[in-house]
C-alpha angles and dihedrals in degrees: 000000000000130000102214110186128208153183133208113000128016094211087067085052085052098043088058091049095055092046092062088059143227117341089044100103114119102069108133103206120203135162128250130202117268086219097064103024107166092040097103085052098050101043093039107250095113124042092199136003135206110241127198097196142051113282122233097170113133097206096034122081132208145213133211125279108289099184134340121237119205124244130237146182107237105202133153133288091248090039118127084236105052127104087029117132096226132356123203127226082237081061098034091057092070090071139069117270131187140253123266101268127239118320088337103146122249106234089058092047084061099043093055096038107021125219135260143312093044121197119314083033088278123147126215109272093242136338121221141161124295084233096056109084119224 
């Protein structure tokens, strides 16, 4: 059996497992927290993990891309935003973000949100904390 850990969509994690094709079926799937990424690896309850970002890891190894997962801007049903068919990181920098959560290592904090100043030469509104609601 295999532990293969994911974040975000499951259907992504199954996806993978059926492209590795048939007598791959036991592969037990769970999800693992965005704040801590590489844990169940660590501490042995995932033999290998999706990752949506570049490793650094020095004790970690990885393979090559496997599938790719779009991005999207999750706002809020009454946002000036929502509704649109795509937002720019230019348009998403007028608004509040929120803080990297939890160990999750920097260089992957910037890969997915980059840093400021975004394009234009813009910054991010605020930052705050992923726990403070809005």
């Amino acid at each position: 059996m295999i532990r293969l850990g994911y974040h975000g969509s499951a259907e992504v994690a199954q996806r993978i497992v059926r492209l590795a094709g048939p007598g791959h079926a036991d592969v037990r799937t769970s999800p693992y927290d965005i704040a801590d990424p590489f844990r169940g690896l660590y501490d042995s309850r995932h033999d290998v993990v999706i990752v949506k970002f570049s490793l650094r890891e020095p004790d970690l190894a990885c393979s090559r891309t496997l599938t790719y997962d779009d991005r999207a801007a999750v706002v809020g049903a009454g946002h000036p935003l929502a509704g649109r068919a795509s937002v720019s990181i230019e348009e998403l920098a007028d608004y509040d973000a929120f803080r990297c959560p939890g160990s999750l290592p920097g260089y992957v904090w910037d890969e997915v949100v980059p840093r400021a100043p975004r394009p234009g030469g813009r910054s991010t509104a605020g930052i705050r904390s992923p726990t403070s609601p809005p």
